[in-house]
C-alpha positions as CSV (number, residue, x, y, z in Angstrom):
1,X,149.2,105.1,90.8
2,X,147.4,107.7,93.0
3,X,144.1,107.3,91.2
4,X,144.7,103.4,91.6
5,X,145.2,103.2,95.2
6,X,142.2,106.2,95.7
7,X,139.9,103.6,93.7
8,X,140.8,100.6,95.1
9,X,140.5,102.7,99.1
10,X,136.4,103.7,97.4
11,X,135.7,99.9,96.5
12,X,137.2,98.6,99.9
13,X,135.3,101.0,102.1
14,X,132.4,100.5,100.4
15,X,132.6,96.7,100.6
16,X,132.9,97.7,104.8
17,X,129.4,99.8,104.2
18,X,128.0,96.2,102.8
19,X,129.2,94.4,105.4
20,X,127.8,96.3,108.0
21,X,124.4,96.0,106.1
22,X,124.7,92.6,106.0
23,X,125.4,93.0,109.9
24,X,122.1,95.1,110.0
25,X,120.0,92.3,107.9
26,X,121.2,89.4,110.2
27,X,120.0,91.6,113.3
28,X,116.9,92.9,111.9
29,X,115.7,89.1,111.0
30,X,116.9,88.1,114.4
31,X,114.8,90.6,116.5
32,X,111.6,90.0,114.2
33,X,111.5,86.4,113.7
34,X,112.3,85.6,117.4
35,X,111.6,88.6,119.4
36,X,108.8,90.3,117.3
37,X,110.9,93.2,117.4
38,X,110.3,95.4,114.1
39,X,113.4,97.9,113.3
40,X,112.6,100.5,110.9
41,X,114.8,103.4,109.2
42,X,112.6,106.5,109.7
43,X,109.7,104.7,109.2
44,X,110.9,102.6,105.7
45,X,110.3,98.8,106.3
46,X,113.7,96.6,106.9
47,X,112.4,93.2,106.7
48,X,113.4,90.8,104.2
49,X,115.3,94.1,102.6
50,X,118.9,93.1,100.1
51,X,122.0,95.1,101.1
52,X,122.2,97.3,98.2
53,X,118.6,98.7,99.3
54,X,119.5,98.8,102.7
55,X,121.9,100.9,101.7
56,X,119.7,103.4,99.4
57,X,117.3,103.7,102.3
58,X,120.1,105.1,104.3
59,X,121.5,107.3,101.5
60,X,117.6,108.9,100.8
61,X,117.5,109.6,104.5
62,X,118.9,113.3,104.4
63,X,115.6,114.9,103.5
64,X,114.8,114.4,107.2
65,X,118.1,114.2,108.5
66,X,120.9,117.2,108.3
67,X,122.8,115.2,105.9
68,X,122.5,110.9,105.5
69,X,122.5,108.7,108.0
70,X,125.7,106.3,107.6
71,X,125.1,102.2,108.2
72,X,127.1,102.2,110.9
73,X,125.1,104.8,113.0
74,X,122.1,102.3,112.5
75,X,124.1,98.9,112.9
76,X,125.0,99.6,116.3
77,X,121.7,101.0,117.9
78,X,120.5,98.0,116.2
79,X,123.2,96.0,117.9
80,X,122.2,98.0,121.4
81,X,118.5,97.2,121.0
82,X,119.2,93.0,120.2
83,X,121.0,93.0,123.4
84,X,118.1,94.4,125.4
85,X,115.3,91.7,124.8
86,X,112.5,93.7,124.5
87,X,109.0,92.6,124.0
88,X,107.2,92.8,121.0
89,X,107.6,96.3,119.3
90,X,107.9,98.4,116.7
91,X,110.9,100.6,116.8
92,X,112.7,103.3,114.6
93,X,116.1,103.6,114.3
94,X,117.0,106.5,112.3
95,X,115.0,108.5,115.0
96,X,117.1,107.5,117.2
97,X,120.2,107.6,115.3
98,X,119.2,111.2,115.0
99,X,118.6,112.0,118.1
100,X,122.0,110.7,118.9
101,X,123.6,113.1,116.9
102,X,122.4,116.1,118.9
103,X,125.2,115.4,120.9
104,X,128.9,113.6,120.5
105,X,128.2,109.8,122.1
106,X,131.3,107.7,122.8
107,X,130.1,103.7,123.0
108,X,129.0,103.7,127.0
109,X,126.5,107.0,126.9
110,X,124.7,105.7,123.5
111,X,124.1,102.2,125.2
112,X,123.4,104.3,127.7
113,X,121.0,106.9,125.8
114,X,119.3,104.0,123.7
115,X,118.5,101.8,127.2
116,X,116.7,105.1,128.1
117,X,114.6,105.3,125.2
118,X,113.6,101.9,125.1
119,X,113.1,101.7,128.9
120,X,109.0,102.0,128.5
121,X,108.6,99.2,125.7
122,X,110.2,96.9,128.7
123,X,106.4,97.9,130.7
124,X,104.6,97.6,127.8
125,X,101.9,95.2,127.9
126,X,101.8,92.7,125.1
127,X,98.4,91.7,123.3
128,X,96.9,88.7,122.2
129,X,96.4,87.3,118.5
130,X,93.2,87.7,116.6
131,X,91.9,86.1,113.6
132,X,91.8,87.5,109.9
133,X,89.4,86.5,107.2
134,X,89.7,88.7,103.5
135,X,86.0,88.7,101.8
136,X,87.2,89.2,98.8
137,X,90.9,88.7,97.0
138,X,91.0,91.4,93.7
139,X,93.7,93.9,94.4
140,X,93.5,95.3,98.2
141,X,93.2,91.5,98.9
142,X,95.8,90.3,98.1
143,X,98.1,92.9,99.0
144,X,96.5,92.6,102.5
145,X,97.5,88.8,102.8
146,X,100.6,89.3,101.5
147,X,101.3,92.0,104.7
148,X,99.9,89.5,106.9
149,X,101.8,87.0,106.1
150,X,104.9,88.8,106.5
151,X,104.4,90.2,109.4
152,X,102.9,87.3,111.1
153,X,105.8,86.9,113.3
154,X,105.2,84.7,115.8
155,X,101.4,84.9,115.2
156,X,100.7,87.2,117.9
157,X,98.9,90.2,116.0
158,X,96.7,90.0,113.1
159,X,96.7,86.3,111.9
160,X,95.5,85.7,107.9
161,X,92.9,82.1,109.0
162,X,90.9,82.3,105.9
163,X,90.1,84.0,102.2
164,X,86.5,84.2,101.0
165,X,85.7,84.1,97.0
166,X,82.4,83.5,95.1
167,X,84.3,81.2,93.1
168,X,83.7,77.6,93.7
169,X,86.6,76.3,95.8
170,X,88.6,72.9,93.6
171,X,91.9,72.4,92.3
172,X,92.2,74.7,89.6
173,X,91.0,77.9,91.2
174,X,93.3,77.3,94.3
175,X,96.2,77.2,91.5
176,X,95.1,80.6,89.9
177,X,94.6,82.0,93.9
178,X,98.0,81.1,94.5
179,X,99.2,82.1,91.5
180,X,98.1,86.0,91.0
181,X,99.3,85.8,95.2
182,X,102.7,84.8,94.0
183,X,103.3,87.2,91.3
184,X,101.9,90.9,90.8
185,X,102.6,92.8,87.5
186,X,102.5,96.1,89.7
187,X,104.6,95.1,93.1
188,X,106.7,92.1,91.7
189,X,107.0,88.6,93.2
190,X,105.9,87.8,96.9
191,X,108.9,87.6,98.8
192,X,107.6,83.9,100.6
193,X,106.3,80.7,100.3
194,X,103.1,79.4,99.1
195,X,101.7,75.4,98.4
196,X,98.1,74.5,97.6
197,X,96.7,71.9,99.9
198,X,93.6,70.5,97.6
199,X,92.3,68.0,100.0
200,X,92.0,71.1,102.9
201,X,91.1,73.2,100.4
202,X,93.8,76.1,101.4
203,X,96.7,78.0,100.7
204,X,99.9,77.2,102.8
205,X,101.3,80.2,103.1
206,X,104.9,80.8,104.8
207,X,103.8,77.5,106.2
208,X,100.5,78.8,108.2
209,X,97.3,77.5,106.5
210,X,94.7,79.8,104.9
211,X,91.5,78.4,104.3
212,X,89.9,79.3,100.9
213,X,86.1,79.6,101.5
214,X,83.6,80.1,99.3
215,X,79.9,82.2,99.5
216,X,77.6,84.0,98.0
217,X,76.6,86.0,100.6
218,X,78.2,87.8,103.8
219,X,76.1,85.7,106.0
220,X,76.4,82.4,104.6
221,X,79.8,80.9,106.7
222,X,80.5,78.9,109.7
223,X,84.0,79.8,110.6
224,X,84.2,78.2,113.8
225,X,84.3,74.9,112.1
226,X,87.7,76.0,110.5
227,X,88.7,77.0,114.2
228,X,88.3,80.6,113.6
229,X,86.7,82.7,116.7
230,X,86.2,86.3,117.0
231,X,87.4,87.3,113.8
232,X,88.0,90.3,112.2
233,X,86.4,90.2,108.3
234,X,87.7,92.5,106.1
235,X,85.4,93.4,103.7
236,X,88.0,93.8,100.0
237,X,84.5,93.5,97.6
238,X,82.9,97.3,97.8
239,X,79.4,95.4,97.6
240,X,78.4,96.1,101.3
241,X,79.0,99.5,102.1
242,X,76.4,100.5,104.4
243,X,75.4,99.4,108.2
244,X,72.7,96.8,106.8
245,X,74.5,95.4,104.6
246,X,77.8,95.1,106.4
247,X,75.9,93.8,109.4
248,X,75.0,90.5,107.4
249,X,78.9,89.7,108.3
250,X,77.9,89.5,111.8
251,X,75.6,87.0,111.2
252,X,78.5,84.3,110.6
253,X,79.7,82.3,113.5
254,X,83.1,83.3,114.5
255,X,82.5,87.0,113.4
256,X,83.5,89.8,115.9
257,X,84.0,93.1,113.7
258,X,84.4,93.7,109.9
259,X,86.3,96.6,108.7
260,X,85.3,97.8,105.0
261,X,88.1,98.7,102.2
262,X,85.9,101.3,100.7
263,X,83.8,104.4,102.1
264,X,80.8,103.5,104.1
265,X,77.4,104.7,104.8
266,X,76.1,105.0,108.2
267,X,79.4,103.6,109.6
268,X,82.2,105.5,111.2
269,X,84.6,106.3,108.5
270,X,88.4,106.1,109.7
271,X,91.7,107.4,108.2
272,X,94.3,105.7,111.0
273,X,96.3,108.7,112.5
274,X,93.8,110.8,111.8
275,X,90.2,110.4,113.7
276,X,90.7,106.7,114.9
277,X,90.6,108.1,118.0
278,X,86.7,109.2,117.7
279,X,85.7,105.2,117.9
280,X,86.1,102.9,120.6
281,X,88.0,99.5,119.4
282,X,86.2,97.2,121.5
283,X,82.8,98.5,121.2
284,X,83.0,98.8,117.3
285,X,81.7,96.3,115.3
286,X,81.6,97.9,111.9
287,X,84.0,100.1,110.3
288,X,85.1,102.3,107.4
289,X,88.7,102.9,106.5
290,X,87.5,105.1,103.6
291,X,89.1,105.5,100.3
292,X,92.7,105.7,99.0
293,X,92.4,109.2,98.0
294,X,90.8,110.1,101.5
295,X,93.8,108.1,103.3
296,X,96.0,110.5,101.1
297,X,95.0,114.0,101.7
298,X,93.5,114.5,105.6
299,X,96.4,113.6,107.3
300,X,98.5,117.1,105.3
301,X,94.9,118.4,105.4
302,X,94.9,117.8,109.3
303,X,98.6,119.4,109.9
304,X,97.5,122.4,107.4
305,X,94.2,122.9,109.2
306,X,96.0,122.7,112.6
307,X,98.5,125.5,111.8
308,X,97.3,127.3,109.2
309,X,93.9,126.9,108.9
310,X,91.9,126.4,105.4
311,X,90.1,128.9,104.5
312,X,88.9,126.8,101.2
313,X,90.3,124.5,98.7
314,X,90.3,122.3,96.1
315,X,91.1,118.9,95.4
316,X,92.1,117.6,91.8
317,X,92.8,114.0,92.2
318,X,95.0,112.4,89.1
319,X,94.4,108.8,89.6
320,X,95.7,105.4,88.2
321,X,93.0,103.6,86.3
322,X,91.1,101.0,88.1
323,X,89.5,97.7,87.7
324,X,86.1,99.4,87.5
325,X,87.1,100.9,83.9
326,X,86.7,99.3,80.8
327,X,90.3,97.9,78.7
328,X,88.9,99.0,75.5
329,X,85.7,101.1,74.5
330,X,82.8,99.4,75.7
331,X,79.2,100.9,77.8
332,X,79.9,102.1,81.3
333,X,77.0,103.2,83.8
334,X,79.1,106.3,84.3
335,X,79.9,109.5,82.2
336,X,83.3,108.6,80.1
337,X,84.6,105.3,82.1
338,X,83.8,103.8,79.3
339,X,86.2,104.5,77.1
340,X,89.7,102.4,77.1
341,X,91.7,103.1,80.5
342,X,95.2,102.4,79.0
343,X,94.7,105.0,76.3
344,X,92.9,107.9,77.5
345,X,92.9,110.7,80.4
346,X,89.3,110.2,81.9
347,X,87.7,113.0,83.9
348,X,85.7,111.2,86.4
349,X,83.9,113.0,89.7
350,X,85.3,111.8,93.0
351,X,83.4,111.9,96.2
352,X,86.8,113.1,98.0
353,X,85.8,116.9,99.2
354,X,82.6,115.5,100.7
355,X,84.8,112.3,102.9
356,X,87.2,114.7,104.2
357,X,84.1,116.3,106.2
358,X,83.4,112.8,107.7
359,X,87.2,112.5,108.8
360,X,87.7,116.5,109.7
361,X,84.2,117.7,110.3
362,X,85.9,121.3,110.6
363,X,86.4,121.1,106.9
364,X,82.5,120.6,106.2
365,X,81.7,122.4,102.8
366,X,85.2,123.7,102.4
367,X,86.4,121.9,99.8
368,X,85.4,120.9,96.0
369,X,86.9,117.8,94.4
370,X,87.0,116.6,90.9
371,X,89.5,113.9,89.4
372,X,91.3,112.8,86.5
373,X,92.0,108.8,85.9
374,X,95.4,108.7,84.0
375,X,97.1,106.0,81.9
376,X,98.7,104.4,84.1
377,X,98.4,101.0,86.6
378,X,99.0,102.6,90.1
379,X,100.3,105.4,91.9
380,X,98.3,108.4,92.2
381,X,98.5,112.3,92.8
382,X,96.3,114.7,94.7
383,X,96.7,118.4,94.2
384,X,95.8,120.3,97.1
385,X,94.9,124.2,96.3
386,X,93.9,125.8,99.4
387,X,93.5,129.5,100.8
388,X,94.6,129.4,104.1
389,X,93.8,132.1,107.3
390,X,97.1,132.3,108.4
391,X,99.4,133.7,106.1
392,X,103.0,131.9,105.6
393,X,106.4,131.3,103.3
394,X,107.7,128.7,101.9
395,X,110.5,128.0,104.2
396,X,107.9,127.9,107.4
397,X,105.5,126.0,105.2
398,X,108.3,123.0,104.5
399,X,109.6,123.3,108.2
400,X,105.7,122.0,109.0
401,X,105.7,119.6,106.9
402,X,109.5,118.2,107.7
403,X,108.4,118.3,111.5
404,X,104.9,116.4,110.6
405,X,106.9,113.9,108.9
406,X,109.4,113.7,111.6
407,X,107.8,114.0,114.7
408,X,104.3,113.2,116.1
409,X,101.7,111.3,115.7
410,X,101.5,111.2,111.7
411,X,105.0,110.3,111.3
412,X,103.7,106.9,109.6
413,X,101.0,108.7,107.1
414,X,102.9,111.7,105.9
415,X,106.8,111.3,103.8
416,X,109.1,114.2,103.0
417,X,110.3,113.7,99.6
418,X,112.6,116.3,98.7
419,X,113.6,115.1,94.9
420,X,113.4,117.0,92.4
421,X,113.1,113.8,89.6
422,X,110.1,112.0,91.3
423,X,107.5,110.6,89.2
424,X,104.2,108.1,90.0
425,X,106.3,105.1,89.3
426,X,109.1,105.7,92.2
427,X,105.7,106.0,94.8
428,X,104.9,102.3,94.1
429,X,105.7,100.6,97.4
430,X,105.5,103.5,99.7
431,X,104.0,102.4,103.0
432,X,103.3,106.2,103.7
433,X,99.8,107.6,103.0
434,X,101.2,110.8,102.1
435,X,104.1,112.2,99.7
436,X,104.3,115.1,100.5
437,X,106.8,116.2,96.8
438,X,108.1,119.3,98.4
439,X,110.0,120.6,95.5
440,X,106.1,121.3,93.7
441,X,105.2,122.9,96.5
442,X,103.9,126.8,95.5
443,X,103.2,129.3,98.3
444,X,101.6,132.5,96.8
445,X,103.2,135.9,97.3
446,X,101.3,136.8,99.8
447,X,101.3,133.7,101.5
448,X,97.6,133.7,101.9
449,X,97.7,130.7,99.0
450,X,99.0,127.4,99.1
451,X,99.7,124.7,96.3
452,X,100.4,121.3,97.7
453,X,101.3,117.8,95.5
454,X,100.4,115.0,97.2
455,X,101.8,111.7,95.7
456,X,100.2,108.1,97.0
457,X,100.6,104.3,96.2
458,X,97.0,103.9,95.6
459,X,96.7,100.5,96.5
460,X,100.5,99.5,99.1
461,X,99.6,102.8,100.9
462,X,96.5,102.5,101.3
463,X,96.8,98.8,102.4
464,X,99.3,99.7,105.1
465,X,96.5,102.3,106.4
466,X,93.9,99.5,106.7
467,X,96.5,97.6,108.5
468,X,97.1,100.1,110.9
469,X,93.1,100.9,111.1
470,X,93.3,96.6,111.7
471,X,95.4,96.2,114.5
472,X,93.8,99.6,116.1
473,X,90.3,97.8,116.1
474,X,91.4,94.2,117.2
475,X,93.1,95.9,120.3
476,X,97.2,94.7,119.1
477,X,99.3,96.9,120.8
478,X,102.4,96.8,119.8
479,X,104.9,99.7,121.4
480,X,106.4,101.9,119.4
481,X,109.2,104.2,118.7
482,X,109.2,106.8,116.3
């Protein structure tokens, strides 16, 4: 009878912990689809989330917090916040459920200490919209109209206007466009809506029209007769990579700035939280936001250099395979990419220890790289093997890295994970550059040496970095809370 009434109590408060999810998804669709108001839990997206991982989310958070953040902690900041009508924002509510807990709060002083906190969004300037083409739709590209579509809000950030293919643009190939956007062997089904409107020759997506354009080359395109001005292209092809070529962009009417998806020559190359800060948004025309792999490793490389300093290092890289390999055996321009993708390890070189100089120029000549492509679709690791000048242990080491991912101005490039099971697979999805795994982390005994294992979604992290890099050029400045 005891162990009756003790399973039916588990069952019935956890059906209370689901309804106050459910509480928490109702508010955080409200405050986005009306306010623009984006709620995040320690930085993991909420929007368009099911209970159960709502749930999870809050369960994973005690690698950053003393021990998990309960739903009903969140739910009522959340609740706070929706009565406060703030502007368009971005804001982050287990930080604040955290700060919370630094001391007992009865209802009045957290309305009270959450008003405070969001007092400066209320000042906060909002921004206008500006225009989004995607040269190019293989894998970054249609990741990247997924994201902007949605977070398109109320359209007042990025706004997805048009898709550019070499393809010729008819019936059929709209129906394959739409159809590799709607499902994804890697990242499952998009999570919205998407029709094919022939006669305009676009995609409908969540009910905003895309125009599906087709070129040859960069400077071959009139977008102001689709009523596109002042766009921003972003380059997804890897077939303009230097200032000349890249410039061709610029040629096209309704053509303000293009970012590339790839590292650039003789253009400012950008990891966002990094060195954005070293171009000037409204005087930059053409942009880098580097490689995947470089995305991964400079913003722990920046934090380590900061505190530590690097001595040295090396970079092993073990990547997912990529389109540019062959399926099966077959003549490849470079050493072993030939050979079959699925079946084999491939050691490759990787350009990674030279791009980190370009983002940290401290680090110039530093650091070797190599990398391995591995069997398997996406989600990558870097191994980062540095001597460092300041000696350290492990326990000051992880405290670094806890605060980095905590607090600062990386918070949104580097995540804690503190799980001793993690494998590539549970990294697909992460909207963090960085994973940092800290139970592979190996400080030597003299704590002169440092071994860290740097885990990355390949292509959603890397996405969400040239998003960030995105609104930073176009000027979108939405507040946020972290």
């Amino acid at each position: 009878m005891t162990h009756t009434s003790t399973f039916e109590e588990e069952v019935r408060h956890h059906t209370i912990k689901q309804n106050a999810a459910v509480r928490l998804v109702e508010i955080v669709s409200d405050l986005w689809f009306n306010q623009e108001v984006e709620l995040v839990l320690l930085r993991n997206q909420l929007i368009d989330r099911r209970v159960s991982s709502i749930l999870q989310l809050h369960q994973h958070t005690s690698a950053l917090a003393d021990h998990s953040l309960t739903i009903f902690e969140t739910v009522r900041i959340a609740e706070i916040i929706r009565e406060l009508h703030l502007p368009p924002s971005r804001i982050d509510i287990g930080t604040l459920a955290i700060e919370a807990r630094e001391s007992v709060m009865d209802e009045q002083s957290l309305s009270f200490f959450v008003k405070r906190r969001m007092a400066p969004v209320v000042r906060h300037a909002t921004s206008e919209a500006k225009d989004v083409v995607l040269y190019g739709f293989g894998r970054i590209g249609r990741l990247l109209a997924r994201e902007l579509a949605n977070k398109a809000g109320s359209g007042k950030g990025l706004c997805l206007r048009a898709i550019v293919t070499r393809d010729r643009v008819d019936k059929k190939t709209l129906e394959k466009r739409a159809g590799l956007l709607r499902k994804d062997s890697i990242h499952g089904d998009f999570e919205g809506t998407i029709d094919v409107d022939v006669e305009k020759q676009a995609l409908i997506i969540n009910g905003a029209t895309v125009y599906v354009l087709s070129t040859q080359t960069p400077e071959g395109l009139d977008y102001t007769r689709y009523g596109i001005r002042g766009a921003l292209i972003i380059d997804n092809t890897g077939a303009y990579r230097n200032e000349q070529e890249l410039a061709r962009h610029l040629q096209s009417k309704g053509v303000g700035q293009v970012l590339l998806t790839a590292p650039g020559k003789d253009i400012p190359n950008v990891v966002f939280g990094v060195n954005e800060g070293q171009v000037a948004p409204a005087a930059t025309q053409l942009c880098s936001a580097a490689s995947c792999t470089t995305n991964a490793i400079c913003p722990v490389l920046a934090v380590i250099e900061r505190e530590y300093g690097i001595v040295k290092g090396h970079i092993e890289t073990v990547h997912a395979y990529t389109n540019d390999q062959n399926l099966v055996d077959n003549m490849h321009k470079k050493n072993r990419r030939g050979r079959a993708a699925a079946l084999n390890m491939v050691i490759t070189e990787t350009g990674a220890g030279e791009a980190v100089a370009k983002i940290l120029p401290s680090l110039a000549g530093r650091l070797t790289s190599n990398a391995i492509r591995v069997p398997v679709p996406n989600g990558s690791l870097a191994i980062l093997q540095l001597a460092i000048q300041k000696p350290t242990e492990m326990s000051n080491l992880l405290s670094t890295l806890k605060s980095a991912a905590l607090t600062g101005h990386l918070v949104e490039q580097i995540k804690y994970e503190n799980n001793v099971e993690l494998v590539s697979s549970d990294i697909v999805g992460t909207t963090a550059a960085s994973v940092v795994d800290i139970s592979a982390t190996i400080v030597s005994s003299d704590g002169k040496n440092i071994i860290l294992y740097v885990w990355y979604d390949n292509e959603y992290g890397y996405t969400h970095q040239v998003l960030r890099l995105a609104n930073y050029l176009s000027g979108i400045k939405r507040f946020t809370y972290y």
